[in-house]
C-alpha positions in Angstrom: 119.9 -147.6 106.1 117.3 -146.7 109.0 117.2 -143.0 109.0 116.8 -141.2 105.1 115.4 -138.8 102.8 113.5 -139.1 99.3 113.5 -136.6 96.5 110.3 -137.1 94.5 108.4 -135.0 91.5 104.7 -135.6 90.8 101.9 -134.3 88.6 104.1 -134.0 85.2 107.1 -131.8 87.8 104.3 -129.6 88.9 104.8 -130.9 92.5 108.5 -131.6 94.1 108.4 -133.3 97.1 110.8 -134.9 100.2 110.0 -137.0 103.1 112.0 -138.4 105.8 112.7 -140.4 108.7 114.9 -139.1 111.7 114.9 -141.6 114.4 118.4 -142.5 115.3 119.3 -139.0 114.6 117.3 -136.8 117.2 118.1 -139.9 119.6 121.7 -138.8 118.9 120.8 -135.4 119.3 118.5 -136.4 122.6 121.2 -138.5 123.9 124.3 -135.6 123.2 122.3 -132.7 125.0 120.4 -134.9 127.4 117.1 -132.3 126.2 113.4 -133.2 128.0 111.1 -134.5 125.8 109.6 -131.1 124.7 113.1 -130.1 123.7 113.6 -133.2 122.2 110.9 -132.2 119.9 111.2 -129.0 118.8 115.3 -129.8 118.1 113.9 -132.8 116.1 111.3 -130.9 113.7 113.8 -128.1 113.3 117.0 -131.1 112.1 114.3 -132.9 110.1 113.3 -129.7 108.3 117.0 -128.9 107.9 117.8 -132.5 106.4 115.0 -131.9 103.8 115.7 -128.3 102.9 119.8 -129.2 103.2 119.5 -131.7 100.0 117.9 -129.8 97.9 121.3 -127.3 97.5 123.6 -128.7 95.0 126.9 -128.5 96.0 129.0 -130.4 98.2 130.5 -127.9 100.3 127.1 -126.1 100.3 125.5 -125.0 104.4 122.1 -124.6 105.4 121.5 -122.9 109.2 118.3 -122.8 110.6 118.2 -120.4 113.7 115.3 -119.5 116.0 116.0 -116.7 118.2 112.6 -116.0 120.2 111.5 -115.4 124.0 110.1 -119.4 124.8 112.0 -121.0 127.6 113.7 -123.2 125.3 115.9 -119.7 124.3 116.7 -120.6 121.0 117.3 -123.4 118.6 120.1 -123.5 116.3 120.4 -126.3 113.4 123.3 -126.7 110.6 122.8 -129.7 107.7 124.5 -129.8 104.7 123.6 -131.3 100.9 124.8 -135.0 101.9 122.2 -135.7 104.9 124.3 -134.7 107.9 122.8 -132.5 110.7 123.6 -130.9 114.0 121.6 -128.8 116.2 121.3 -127.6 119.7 119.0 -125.8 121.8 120.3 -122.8 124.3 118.3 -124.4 127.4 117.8 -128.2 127.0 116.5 -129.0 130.1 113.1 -127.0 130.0 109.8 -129.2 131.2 106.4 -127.6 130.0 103.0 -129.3 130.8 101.6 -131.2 127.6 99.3 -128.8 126.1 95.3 -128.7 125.6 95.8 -131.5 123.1 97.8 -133.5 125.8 100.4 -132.9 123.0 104.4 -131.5 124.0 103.6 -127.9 124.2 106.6 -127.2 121.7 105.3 -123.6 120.7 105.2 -122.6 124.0 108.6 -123.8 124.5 110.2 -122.2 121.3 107.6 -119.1 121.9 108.0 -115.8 119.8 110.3 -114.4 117.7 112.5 -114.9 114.3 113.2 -117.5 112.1 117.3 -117.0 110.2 117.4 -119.1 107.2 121.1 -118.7 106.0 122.3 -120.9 103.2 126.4 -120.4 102.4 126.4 -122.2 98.8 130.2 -120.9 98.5 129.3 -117.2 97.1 131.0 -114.0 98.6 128.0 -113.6 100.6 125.7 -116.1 101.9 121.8 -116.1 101.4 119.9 -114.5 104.4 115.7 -114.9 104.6 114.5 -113.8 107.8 110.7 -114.6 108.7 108.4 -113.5 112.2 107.1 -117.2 113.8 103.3 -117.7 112.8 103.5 -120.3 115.2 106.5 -122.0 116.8 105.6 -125.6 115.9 108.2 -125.3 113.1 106.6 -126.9 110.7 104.2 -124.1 110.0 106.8 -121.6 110.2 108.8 -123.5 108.2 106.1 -123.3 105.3 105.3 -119.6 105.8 109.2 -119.2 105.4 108.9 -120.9 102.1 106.0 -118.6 101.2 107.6 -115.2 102.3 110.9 -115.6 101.5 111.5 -117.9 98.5 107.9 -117.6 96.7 107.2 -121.3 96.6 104.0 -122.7 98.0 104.6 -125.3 100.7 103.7 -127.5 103.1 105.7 -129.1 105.7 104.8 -131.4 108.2 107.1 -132.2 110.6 107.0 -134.6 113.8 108.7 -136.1 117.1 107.4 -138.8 119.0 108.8 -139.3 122.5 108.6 -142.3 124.6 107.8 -142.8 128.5 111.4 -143.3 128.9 112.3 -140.0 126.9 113.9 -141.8 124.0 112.9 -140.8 120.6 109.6 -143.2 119.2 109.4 -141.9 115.8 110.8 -138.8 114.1 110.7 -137.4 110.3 108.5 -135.1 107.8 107.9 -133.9 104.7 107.8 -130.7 102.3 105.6 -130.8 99.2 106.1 -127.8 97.2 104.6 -126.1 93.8 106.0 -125.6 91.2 105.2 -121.9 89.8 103.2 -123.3 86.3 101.2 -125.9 88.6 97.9 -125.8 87.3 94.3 -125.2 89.3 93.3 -128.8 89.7 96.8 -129.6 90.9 97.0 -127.0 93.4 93.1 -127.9 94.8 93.9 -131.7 95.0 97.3 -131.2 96.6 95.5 -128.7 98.9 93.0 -131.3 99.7 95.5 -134.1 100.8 97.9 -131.8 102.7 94.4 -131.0 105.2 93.6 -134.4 106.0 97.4 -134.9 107.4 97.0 -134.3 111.4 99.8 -135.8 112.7 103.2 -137.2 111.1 104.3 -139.4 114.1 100.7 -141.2 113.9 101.5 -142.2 109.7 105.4 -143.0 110.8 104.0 -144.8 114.1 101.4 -146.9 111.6 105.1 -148.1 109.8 105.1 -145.6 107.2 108.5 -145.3 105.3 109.1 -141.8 104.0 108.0 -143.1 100.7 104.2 -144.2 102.1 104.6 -141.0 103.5 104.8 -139.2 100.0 102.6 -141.6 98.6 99.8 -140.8 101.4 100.1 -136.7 101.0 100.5 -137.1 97.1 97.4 -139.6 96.5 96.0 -139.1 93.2 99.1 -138.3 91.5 101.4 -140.0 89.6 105.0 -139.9 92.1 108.1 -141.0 91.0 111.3 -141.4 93.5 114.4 -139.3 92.3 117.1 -139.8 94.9 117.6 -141.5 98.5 119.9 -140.4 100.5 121.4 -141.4 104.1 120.8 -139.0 107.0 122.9 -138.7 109.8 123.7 -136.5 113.0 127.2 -135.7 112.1 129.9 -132.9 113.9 132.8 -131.4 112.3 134.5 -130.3 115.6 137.4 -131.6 116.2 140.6 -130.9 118.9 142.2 -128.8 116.5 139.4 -126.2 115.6 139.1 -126.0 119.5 142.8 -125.4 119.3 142.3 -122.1 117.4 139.4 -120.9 119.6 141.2 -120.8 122.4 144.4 -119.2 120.4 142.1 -116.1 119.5 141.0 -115.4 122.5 144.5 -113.7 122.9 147.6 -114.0 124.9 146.0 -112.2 128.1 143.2 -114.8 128.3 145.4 -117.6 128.2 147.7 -116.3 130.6 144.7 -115.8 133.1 144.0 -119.5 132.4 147.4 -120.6 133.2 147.5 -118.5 135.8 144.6 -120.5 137.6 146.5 -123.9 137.5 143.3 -125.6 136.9 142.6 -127.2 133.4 140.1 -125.8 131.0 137.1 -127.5 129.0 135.6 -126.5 125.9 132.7 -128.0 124.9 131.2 -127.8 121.3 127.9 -126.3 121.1 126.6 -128.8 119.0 127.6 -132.2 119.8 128.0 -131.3 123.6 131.9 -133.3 123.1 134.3 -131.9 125.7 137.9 -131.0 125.1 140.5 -130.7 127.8 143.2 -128.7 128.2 146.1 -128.8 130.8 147.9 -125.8 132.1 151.3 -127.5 129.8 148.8 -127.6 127.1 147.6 -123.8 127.4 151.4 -122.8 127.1 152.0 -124.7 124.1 149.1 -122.4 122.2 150.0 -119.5 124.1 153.6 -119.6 122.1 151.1 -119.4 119.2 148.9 -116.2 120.3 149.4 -113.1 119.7 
């Protein structure tokens, strides 16, 4: 198992916590989308965030989307994970290139730039849960946490981190969220606010071979942790031929016809994975029998 998440509780439950590592699955991602490395990064904070926050929902069939709409070059980012450890994400413009920042670091709040945050979890109600946030920043991770703040009342601190080789392939990717429980007492809260400031970078602890559990270890120092669940993380895509089937069917009969009118075939490519599905004229008349 390279790429997974840990659930831990410290300080008596005062503090839950969850750290993870994403390599192999934002070099899917990089490798789907072909993104620049500055894509690369902001897609990877935003699916390592989503892995975190997706297992801890409770039931199977339970969806977490993360959605940035904002006015950054990047135009978007859009994420889906579920409880199990399987994400997908894409950005709307994957091939923006940004000069490194003042910190020679990938200038990924630039790239995202400003605008919202859409939380939307569907945990199988009539209505799913909505929490909408403005950007503090646009490095994610500390949107992420001012998210947690706003809109769900629990103190937080994520930490989140891409590191992108010379050849654009993805070095090191993963975070954390460390989060308070609401009867946390004051000497909890100021040690845990102690560790969480000395933590500058997350790729420079995964780059010295920390596994998400050194990880936890490192931001929780001083407290008692103890390891609650691992679980396997994945990119994963549901699409198939079938659901691409139905798209095209409810476009409508007009639309179809057009397409067979051109003689040419059609491709449908899945927003996520980037997978391409052909269609032949023959093939267009065979779901244009099914339109209405």
């Amino acid at each position: 198992m390279t790429d997974y998440i840990v659930r831990a509780t410290a300080a008596n439950a005062q503090i839950r916590a969850f750290a993870c590592t994403t390599r192999e699955t934002v070099e899917e991602a990089r490798r789907r989308h072909e993104t620049t490395p500055v894509a690369t990064a902001a897609l990877g904070r935003l699916m390592s965030g989503a892995l975190m926050m997706g297992v801890s929902m409770k039931g199977e069939k339970d969806i977490l989307t993360l959605q940035i709409q904002a006015d950054g070059p990047l135009r978007g980012l859009t994420v889906t994970a579920d409880s199990l450890g399987h994400v997908k994400g894409y950005v709307g413009d994957p091939y923006v290139d940004l000069p490194l920042n003042a910190r020679g670091k990938l200038d990924v709040s630039r790239a995202v730039g400003k605008g919202i945050l859409n939380v939307i979890k569907d945990l199988g109600m009539k209505e799913p849960y909505n929490g909408q946030i403005e950007l503090v920043s646009g490095e994610i991770g500390e949107d992420l946490t001012y998210y947690f703040a706003a809109s769900e009342q629990i103190p937080s601190s994520v930490g989140l981190g891409v590191l992108v080789d010379r050849d654009y392939t993805v070095a090191q990717a993963g975070g954390f969220i460390v989060q308070l429980m609401p009867f946390a007492s004051e000497e909890v809260i100021g040690q845990l606010e102690q560790n969480v400031q000395r933590v500058s970078s997350v790729t420079a602890l995964l780059n010295q071979g920390m596994t998400p559990e050194d990880l936890l270890r490192y931001v929780l120092e001083g407290f008692d942790v103890e390891f609650t669940d691992t679980i396997p993380a994945s990119f994963s895509c549901d699409c198939s031929r079938g659901k691409t089937d139905k798209v095209l069917i409810s476009v409508g009969r007009k639309e179809l016809q057009e397409m067979i009118d051109e003689g040419e075939p059609v491709e449908i490519k899945c927003h996520f994975c980037n997978t391409a599905y052909e269609y032949t004229p023959d093939e267009l008349r065979k779901l244009l029998r099914q339109a209405k």
